[in-house]
MIDREN-994600 format. One line per 5 residues: number of its first residue (from 1); for each residue x, y, z of N, C-alpha, C, O. Coordinates in nm, 3 decimals. Layout:
# residues N
NUM = X:Y:Z:X:Y:Z:X:Y:Z:X:Y:Z; ...
//
This chain:
# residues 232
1 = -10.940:-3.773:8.190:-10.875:-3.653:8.243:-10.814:-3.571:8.129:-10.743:-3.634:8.052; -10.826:-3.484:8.115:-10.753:-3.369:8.028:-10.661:-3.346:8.015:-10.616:-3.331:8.128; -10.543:-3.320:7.904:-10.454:-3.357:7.913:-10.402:-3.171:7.963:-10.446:-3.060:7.933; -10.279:-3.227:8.057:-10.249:-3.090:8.140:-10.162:-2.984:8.078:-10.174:-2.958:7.958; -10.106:-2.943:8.127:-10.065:-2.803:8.055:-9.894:-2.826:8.010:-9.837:-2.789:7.907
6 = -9.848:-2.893:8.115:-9.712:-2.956:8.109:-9.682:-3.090:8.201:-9.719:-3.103:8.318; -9.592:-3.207:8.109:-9.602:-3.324:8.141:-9.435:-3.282:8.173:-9.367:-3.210:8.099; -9.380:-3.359:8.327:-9.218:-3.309:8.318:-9.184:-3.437:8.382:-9.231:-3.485:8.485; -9.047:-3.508:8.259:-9.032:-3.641:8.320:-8.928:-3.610:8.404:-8.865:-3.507:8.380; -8.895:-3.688:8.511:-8.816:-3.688:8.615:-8.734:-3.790:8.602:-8.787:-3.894:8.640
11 = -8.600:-3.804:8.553:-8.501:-3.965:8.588:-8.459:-3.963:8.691:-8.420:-3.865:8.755; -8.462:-4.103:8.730:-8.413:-4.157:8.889:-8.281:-4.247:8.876:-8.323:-4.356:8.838; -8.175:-4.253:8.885:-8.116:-4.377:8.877:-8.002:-4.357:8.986:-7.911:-4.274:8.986; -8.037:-4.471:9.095:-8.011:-4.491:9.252:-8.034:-4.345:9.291:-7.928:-4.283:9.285; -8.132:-4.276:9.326:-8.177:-4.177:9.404:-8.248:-4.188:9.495:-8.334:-4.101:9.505
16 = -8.246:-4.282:9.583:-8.329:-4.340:9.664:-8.309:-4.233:9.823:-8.388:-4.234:9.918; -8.200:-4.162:9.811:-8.201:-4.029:9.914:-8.270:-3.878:9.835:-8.247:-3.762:9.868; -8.326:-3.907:9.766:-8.347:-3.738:9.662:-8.528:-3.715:9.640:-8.607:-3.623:9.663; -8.538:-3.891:9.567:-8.688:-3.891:9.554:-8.806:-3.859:9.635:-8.916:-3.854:9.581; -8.796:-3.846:9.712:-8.918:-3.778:9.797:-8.896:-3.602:9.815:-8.981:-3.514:9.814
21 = -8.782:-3.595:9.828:-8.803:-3.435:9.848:-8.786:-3.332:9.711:-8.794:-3.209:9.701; -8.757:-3.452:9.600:-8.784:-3.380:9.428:-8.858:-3.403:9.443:-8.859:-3.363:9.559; -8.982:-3.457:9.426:-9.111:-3.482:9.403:-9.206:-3.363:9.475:-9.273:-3.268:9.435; -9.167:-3.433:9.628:-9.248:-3.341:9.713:-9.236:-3.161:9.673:-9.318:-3.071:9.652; -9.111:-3.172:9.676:-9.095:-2.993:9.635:-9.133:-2.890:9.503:-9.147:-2.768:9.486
26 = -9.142:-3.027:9.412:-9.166:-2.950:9.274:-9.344:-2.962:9.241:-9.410:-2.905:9.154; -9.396:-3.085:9.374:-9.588:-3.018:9.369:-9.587:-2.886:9.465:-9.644:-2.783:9.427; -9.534:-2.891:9.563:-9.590:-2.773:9.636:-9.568:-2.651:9.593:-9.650:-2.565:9.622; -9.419:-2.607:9.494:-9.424:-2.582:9.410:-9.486:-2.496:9.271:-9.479:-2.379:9.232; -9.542:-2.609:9.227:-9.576:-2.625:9.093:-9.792:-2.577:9.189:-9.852:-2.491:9.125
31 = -9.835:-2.609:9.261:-9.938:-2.631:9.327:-9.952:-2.451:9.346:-10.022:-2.360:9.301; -9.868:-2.465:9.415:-9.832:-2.283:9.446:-9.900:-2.224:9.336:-10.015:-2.183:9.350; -9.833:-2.214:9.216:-9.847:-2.117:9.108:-9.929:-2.149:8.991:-9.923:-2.114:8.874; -10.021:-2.237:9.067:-10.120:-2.278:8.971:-10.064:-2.363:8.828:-10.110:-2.336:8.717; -9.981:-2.447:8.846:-9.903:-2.491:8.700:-9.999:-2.618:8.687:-10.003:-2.708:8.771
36 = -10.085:-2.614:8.559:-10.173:-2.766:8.542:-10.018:-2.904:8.527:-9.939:-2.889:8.434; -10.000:-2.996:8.602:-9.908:-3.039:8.545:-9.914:-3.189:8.559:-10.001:-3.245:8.626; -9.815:-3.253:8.492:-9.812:-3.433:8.534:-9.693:-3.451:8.548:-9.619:-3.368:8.495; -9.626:-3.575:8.630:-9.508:-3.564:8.661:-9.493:-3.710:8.613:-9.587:-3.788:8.623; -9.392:-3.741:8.568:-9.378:-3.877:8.505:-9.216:-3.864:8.554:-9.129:-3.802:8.493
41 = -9.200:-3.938:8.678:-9.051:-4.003:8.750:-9.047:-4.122:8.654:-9.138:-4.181:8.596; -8.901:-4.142:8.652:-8.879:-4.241:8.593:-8.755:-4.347:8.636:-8.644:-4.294:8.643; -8.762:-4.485:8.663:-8.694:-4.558:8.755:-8.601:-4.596:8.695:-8.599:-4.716:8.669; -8.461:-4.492:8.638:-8.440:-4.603:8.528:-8.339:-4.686:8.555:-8.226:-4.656:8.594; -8.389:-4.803:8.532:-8.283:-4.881:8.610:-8.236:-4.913:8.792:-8.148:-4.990:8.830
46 = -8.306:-4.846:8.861:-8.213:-4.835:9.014:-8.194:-4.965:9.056:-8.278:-5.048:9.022; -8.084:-5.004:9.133:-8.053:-5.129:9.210:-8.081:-5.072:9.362:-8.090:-5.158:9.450; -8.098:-4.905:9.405:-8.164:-4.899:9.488:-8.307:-4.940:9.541:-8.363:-5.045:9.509; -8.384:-4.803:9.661:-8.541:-4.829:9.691:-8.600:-4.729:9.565:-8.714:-4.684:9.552; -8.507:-4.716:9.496:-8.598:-4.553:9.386:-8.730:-4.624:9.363:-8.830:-4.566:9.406
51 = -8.750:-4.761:9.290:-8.831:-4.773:9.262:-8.935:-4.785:9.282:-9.023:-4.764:9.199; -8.961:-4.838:9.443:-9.052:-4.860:9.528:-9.104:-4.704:9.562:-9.221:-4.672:9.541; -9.002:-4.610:9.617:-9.067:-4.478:9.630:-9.172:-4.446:9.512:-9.294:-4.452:9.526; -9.106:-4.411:9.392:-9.165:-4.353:9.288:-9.325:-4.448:9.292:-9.431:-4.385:9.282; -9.324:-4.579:9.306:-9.434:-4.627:9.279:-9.559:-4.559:9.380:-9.672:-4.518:9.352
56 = -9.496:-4.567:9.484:-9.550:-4.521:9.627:-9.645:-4.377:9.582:-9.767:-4.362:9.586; -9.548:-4.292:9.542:-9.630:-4.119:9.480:-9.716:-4.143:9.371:-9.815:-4.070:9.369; -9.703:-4.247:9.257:-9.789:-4.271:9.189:-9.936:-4.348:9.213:-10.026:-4.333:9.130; -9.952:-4.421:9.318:-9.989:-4.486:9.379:-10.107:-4.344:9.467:-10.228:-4.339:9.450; -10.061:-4.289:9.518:-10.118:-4.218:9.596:-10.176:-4.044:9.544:-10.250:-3.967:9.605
61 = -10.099:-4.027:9.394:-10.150:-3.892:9.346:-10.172:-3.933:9.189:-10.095:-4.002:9.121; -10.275:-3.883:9.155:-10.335:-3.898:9.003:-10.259:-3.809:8.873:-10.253:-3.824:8.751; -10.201:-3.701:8.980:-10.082:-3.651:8.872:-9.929:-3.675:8.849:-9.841:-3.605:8.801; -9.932:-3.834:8.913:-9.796:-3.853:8.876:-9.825:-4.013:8.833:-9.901:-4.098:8.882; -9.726:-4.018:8.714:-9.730:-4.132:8.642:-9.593:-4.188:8.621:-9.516:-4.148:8.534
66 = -9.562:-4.301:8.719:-9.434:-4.350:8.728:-9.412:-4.471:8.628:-9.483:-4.572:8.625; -9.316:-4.448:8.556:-9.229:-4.536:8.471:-9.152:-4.627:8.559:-9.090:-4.587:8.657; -9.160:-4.767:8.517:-9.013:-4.860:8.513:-8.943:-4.899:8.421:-8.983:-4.966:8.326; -8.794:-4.848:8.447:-8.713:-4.937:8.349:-8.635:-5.063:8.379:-8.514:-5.047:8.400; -8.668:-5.149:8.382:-8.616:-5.261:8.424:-8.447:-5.303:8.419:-8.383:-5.374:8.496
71 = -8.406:-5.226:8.294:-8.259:-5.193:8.297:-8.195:-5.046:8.219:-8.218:-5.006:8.104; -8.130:-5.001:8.299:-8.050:-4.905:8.297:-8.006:-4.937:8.123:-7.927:-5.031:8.121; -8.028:-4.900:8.024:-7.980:-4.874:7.921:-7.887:-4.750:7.860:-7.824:-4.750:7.754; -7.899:-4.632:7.969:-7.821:-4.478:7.946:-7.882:-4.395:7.981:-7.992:-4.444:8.006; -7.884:-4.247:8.009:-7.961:-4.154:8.094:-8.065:-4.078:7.984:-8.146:-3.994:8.024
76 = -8.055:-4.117:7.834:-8.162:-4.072:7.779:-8.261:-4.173:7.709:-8.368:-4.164:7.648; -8.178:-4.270:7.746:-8.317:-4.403:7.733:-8.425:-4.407:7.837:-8.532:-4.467:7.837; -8.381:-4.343:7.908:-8.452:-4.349:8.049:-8.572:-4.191:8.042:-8.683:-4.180:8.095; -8.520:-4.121:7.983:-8.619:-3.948:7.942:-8.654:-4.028:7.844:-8.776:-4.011:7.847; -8.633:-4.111:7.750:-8.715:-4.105:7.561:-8.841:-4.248:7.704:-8.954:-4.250:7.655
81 = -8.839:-4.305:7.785:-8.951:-4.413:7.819:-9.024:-4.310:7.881:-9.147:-4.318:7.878; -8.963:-4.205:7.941:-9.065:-4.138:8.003:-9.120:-4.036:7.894:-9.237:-4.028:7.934; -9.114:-3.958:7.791:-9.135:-3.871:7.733:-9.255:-3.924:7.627:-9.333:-3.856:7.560; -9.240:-4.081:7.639:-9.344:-4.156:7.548:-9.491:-4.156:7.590:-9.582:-4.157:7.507; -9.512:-4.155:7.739:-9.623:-4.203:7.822:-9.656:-4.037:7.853:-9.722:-4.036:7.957
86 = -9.639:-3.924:7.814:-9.631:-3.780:7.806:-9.746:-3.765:7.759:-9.784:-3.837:7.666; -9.843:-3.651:7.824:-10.013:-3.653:7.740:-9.997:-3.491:7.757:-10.099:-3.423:7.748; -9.862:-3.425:7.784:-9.916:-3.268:7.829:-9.898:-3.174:7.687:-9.813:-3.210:7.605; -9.962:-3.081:7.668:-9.940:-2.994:7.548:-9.798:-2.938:7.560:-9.753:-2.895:7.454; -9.715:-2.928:7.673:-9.580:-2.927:7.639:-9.506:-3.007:7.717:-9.514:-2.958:7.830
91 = -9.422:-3.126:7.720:-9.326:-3.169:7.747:-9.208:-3.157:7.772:-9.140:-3.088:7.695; -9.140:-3.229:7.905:-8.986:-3.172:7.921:-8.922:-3.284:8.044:-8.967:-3.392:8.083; -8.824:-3.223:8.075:-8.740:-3.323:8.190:-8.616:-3.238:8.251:-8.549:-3.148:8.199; -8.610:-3.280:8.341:-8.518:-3.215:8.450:-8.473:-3.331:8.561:-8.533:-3.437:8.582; -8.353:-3.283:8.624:-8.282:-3.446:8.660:-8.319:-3.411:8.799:-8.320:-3.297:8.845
96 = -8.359:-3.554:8.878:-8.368:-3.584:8.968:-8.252:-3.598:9.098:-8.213:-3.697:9.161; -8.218:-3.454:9.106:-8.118:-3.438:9.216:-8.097:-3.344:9.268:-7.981:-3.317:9.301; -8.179:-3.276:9.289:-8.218:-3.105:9.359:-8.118:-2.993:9.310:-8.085:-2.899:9.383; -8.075:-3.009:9.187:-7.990:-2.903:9.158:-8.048:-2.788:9.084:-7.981:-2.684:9.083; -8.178:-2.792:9.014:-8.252:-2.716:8.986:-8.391:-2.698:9.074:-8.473:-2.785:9.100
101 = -8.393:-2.579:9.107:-8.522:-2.539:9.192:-8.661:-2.530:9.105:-8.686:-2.474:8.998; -8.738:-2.606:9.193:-8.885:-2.561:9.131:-8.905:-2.431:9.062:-8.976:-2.411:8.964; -8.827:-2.337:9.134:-8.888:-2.166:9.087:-8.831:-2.151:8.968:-8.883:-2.070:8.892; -8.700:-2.231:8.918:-8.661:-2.185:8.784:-8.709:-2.299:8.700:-8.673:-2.277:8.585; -8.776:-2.413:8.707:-8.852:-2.493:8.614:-8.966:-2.395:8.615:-8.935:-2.322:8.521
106 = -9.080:-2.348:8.665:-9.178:-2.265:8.639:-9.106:-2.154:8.566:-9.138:-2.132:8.449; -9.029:-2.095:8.613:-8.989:-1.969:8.498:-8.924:-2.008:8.339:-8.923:-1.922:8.251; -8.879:-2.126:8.319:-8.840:-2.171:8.236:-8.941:-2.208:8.159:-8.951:-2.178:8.040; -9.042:-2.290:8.237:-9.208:-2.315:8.154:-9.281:-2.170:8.122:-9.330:-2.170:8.009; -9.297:-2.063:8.183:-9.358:-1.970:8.185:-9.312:-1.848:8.079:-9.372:-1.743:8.058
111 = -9.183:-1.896:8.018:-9.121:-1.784:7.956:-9.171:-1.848:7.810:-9.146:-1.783:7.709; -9.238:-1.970:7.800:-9.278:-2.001:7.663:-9.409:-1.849:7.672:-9.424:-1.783:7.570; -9.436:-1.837:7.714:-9.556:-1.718:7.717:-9.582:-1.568:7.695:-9.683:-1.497:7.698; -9.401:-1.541:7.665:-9.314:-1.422:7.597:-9.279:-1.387:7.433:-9.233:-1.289:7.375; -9.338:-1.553:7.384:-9.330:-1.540:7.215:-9.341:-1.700:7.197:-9.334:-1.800:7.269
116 = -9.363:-1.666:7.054:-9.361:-1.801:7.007:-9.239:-1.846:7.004:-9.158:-1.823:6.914; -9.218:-1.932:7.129:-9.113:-2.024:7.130:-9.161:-2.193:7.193:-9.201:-2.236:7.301; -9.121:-2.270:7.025:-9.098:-2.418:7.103:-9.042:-2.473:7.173:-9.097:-2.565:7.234; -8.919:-2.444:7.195:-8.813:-2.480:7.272:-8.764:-2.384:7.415:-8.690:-2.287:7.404; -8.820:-2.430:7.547:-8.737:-2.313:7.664:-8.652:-2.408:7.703:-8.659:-2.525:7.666
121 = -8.559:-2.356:7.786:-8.479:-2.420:7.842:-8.353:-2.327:7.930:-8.299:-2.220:7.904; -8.338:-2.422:8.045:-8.227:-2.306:8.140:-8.096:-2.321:8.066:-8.062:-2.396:7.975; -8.016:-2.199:8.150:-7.911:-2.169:8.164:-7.857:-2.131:8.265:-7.897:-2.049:8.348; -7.732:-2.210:8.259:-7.694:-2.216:8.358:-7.585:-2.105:8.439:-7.464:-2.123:8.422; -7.636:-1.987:8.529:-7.548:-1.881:8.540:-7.475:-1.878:8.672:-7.400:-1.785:8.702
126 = -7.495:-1.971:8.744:-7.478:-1.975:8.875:-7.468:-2.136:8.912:-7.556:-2.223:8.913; -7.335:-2.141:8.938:-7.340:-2.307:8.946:-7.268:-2.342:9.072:-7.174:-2.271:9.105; -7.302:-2.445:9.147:-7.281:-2.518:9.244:-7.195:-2.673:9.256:-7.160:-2.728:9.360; -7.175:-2.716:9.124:-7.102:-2.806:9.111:-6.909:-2.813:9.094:-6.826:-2.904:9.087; -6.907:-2.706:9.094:-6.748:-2.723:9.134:-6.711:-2.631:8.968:-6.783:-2.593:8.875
131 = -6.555:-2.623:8.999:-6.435:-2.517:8.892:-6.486:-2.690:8.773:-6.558:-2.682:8.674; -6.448:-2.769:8.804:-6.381:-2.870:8.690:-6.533:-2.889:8.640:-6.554:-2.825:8.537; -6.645:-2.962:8.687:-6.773:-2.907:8.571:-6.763:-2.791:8.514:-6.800:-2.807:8.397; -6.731:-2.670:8.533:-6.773:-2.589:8.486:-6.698:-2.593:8.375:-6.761:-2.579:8.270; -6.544:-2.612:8.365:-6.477:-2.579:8.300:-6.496:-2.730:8.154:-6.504:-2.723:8.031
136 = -6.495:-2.819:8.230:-6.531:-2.919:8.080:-6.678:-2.853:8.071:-6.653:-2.844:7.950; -6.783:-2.808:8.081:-6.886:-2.796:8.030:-6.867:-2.638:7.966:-6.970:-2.593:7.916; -6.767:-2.565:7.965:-6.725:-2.430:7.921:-6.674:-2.510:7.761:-6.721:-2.505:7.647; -6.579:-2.570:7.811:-6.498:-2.695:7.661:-6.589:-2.737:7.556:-6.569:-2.730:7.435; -6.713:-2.789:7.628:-6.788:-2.866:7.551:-6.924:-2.827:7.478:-6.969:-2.895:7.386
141 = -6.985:-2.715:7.524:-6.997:-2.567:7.458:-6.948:-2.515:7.348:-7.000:-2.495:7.238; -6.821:-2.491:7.397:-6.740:-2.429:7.293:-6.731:-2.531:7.118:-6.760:-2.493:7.004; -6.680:-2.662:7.164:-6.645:-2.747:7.072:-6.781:-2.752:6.999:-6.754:-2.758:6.879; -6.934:-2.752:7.019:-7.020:-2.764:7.015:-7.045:-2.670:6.893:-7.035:-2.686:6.771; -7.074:-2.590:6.953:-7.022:-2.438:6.877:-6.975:-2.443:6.764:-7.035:-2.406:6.663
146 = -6.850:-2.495:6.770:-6.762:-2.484:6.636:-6.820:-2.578:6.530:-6.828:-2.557:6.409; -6.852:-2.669:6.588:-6.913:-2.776:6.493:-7.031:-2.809:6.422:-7.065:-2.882:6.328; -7.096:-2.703:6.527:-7.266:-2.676:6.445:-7.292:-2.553:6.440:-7.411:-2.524:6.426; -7.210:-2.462:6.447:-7.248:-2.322:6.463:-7.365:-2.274:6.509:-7.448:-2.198:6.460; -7.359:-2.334:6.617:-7.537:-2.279:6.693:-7.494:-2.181:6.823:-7.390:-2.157:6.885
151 = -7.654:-2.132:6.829:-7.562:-2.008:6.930:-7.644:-2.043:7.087:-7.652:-1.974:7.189; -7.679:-2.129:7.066:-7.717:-2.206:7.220:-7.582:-2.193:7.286:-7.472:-2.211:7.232; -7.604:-2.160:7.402:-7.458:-2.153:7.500:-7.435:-2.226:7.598:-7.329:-2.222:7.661; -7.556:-2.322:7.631:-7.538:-2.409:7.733:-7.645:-2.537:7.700:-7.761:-2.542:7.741; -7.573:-2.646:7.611:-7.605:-2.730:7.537:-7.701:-2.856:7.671:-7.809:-2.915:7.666
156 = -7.607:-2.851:7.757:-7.669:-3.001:7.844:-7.763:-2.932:7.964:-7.815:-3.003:8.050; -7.779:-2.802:7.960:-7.852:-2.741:8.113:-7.995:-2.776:8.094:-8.046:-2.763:7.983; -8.067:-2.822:8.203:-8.215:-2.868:8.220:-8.280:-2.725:8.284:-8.210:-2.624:8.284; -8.365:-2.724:8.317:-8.491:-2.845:8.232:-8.540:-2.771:8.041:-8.575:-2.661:8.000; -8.522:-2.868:7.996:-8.614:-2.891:7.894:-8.718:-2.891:7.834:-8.732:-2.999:7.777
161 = -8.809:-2.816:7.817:-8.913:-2.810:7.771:-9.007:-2.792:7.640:-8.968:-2.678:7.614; -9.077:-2.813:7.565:-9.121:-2.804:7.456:-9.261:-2.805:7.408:-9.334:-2.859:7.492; -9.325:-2.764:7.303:-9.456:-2.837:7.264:-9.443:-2.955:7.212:-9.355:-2.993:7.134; -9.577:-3.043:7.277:-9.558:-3.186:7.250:-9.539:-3.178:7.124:-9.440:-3.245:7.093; -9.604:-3.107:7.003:-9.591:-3.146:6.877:-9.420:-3.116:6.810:-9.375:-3.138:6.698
166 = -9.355:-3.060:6.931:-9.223:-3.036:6.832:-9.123:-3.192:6.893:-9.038:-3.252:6.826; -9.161:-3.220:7.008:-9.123:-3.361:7.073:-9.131:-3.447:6.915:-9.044:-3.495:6.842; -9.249:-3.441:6.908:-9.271:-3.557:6.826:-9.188:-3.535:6.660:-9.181:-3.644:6.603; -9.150:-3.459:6.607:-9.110:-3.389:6.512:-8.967:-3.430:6.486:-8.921:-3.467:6.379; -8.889:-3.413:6.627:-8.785:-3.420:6.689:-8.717:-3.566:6.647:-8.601:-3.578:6.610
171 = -8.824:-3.687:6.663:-8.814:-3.837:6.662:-8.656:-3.863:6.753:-8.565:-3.927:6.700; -8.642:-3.803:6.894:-8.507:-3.848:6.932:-8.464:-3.990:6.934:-8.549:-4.079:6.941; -8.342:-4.017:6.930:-8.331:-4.191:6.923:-8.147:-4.185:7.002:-8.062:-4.243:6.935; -8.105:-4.126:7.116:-7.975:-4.087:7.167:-8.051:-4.177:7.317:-8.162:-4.156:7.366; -7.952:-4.275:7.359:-7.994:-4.388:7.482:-7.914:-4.290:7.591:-7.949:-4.271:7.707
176 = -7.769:-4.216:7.509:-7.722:-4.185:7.627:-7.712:-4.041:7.685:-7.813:-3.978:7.717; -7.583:-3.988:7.699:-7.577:-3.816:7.723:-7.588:-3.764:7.638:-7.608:-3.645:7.662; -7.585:-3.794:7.506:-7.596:-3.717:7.389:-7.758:-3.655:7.364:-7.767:-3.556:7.292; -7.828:-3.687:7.396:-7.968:-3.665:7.361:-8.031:-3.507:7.386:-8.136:-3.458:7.344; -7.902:-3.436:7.489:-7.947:-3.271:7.508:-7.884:-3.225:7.382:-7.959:-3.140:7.334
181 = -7.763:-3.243:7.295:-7.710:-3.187:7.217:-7.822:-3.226:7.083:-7.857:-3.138:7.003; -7.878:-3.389:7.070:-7.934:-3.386:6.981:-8.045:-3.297:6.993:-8.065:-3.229:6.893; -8.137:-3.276:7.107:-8.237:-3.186:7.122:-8.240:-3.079:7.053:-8.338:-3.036:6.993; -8.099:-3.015:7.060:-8.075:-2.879:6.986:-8.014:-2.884:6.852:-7.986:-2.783:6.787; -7.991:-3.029:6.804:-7.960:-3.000:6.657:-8.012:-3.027:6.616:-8.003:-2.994:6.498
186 = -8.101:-3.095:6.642:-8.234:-3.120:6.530:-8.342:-3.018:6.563:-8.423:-3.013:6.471; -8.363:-2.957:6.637:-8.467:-2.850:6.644:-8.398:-2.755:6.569:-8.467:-2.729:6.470; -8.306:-2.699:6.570:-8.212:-2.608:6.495:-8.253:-2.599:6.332:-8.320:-2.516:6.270; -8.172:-2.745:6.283:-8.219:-2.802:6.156:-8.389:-2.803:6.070:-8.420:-2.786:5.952; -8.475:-2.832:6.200:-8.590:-2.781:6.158:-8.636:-2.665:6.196:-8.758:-2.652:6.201
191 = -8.549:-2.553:6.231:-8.593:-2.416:6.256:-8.712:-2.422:6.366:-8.821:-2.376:6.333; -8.698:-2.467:6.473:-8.782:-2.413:6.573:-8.681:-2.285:6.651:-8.568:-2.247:6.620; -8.767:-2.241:6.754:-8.706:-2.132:6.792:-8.704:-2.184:6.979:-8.769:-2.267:7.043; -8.627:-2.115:7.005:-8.586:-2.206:7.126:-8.500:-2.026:7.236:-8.456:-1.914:7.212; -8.529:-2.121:7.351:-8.502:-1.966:7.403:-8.447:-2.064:7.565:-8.488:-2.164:7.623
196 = -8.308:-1.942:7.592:-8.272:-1.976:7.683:-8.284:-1.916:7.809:-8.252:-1.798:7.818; -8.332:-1.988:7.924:-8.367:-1.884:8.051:-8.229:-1.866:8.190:-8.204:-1.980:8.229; -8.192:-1.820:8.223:-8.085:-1.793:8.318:-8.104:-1.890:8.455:-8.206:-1.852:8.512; -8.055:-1.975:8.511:-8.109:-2.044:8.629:-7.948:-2.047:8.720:-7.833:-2.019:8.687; -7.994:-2.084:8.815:-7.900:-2.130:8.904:-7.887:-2.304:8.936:-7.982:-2.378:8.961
201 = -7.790:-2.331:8.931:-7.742:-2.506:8.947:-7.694:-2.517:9.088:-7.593:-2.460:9.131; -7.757:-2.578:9.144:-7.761:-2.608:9.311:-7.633:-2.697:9.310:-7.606:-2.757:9.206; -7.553:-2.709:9.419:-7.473:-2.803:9.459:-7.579:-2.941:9.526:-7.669:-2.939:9.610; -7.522:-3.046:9.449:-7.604:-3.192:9.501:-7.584:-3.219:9.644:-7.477:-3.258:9.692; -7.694:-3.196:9.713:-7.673:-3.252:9.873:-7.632:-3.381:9.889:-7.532:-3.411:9.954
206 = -7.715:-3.475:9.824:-7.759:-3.614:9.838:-7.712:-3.684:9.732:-7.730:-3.647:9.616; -7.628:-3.822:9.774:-7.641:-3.912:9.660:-7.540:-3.835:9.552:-7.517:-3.714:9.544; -7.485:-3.945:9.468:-7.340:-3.862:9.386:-7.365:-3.872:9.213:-7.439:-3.952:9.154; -7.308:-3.801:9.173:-7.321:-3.748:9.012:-7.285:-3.932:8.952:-7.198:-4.015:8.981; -7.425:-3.929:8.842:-7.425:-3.986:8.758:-7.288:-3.997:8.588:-7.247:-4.078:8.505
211 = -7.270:-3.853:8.628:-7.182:-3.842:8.525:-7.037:-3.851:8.541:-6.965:-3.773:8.603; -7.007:-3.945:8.485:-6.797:-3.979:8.533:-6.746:-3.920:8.401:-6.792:-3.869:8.299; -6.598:-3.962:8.468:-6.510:-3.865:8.367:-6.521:-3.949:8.198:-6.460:-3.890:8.109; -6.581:-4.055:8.166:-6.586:-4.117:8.039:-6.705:-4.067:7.971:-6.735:-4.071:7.852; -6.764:-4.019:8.070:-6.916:-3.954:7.947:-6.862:-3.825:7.872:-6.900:-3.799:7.758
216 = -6.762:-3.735:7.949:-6.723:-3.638:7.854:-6.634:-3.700:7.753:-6.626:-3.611:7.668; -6.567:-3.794:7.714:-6.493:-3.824:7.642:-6.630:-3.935:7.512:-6.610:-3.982:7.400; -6.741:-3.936:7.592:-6.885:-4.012:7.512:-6.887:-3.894:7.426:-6.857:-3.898:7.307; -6.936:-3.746:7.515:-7.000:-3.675:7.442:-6.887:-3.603:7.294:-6.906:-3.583:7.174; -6.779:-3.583:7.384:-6.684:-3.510:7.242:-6.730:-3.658:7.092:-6.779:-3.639:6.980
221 = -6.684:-3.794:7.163:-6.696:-3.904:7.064:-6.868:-3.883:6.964:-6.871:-3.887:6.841; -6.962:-3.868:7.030:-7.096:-3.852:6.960:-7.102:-3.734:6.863:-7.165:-3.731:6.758; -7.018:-3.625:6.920:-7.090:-3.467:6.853:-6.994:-3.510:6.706:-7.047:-3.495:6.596; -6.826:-3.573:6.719:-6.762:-3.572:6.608:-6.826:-3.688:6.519:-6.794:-3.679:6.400; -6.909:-3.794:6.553:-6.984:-3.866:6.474:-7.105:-3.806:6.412:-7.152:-3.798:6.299
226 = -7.135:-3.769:6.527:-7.270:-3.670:6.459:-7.302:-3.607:6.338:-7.391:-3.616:6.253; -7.144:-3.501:6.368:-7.099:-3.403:6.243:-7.068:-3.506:6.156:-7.155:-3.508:6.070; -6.994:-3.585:6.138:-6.905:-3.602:5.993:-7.058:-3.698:5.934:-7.104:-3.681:5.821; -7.101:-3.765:6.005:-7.236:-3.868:5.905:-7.299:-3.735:5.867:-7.326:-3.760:5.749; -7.335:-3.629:5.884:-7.439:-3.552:5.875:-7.603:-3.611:5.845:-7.685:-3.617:5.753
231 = -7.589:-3.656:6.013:-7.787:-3.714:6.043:-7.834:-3.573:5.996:-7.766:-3.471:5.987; -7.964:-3.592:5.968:-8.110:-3.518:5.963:-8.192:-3.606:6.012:-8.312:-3.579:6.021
//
């Protein structure tokens, strides 16, 4: 089979109320507007049914290729297993919890087609998750900012997307939340060009946020390690 136009991994961890109607919604979708694509869900970790679903869609459609992670190691160990088994000329991921709509992953994929850009990715202008996300993710932006002087404005917003060859370039190695900030400092560092698209962030119907109040106190802890080792 040929490899498709875009490979988009999906993380699962206990979404066992979400997975069928992310899936289902982002082929009919993606089907709609003609997008060549592969979908690579990824189980990472669930002590729920996630895993059994996901197997179920893989099982039954040739464009989806489901990952297991047998243990939950962090939410970007779980994108780097799926991003490995990736065959599409551009690669990406978006979280498995209906907060981003199919229509702004296609516009987010589709705006690579406005210039040479490796890097698309949303932004987030319209959000559904409440004053207090907004406002630590306003914080953490900002701090971001100061510390790498980049002019990305919305460091953790999905989906993600790229050419496979800048994936690979990239060599990410972040298990946990840190892995959107590394996305953008090492593409930065190697001068790719990266472009941000405007989206709206759905309020989560189903099933509750992965992210507690210790991952923001992860992420400030990673970006000030980050900076002072100065990785390349």
């Amino acid at each position: 089979m040929p490899s498709p136009d875009l490979s988009l991994v999906i993380p699962f961890y206990n979404e066992e109320a979400n997975c069928d109607q992310v899936i289902d919604w982002i082929i009919k979708a993606f089907d709609a507007h003609g997008v060549d694509y592969e979908l690579v869900p990824v189980d990472n970790g669930s002590r729920d049914k996630t895993g059994s679903i996901l197997a179920r869609w893989s099982e039954t459609n040739n464009r989806i290729k489901s990952v297991t992670v047998p243990e939950n190691k962090g939410y970007g160990w779980g994108i780097l297993q799926g991003l490995a088994v990736c065959s599409g000329h551009y690669v990406g991921y978006v979280d498995g919890d209906l907060q981003v709509a199919p229509s702004d992953i296609i516009r987010v994929f589709e705006s690579r087609e406005n210039g040479n850009v490796d890097i698309c990715k949303g932004k987030r202008i319209i959000r559904g998750d409440g004053w207090k996300r907004h406002i630590v993710s306003a914080v953490y932006n900002l701090f971001f900012a100061a510390l790498f002087r980049c002019a990305i404005s919305d460091i953790n917003a999905k989906p993600k997307i790229m050419r496979h060859t800048c994936y690979e370039r990239l060599s990410l190695e972040s298990k946990d939340w840190f892995i959107d900030a590394e996305i953008i400092i090492k593409a930065e560092q190697l001068g790719m060009t990266i472009e941000e698209v405007p989206i709206d962030f759905r309020p989560r119907e189903e099933g509750k946020s992965n992210v507690r109040p210790a991952a923001v106190l992860e992420f400030l802890r990673n970006l000030i390690v980050y900076r002072i080792s100065g990785r390349r």
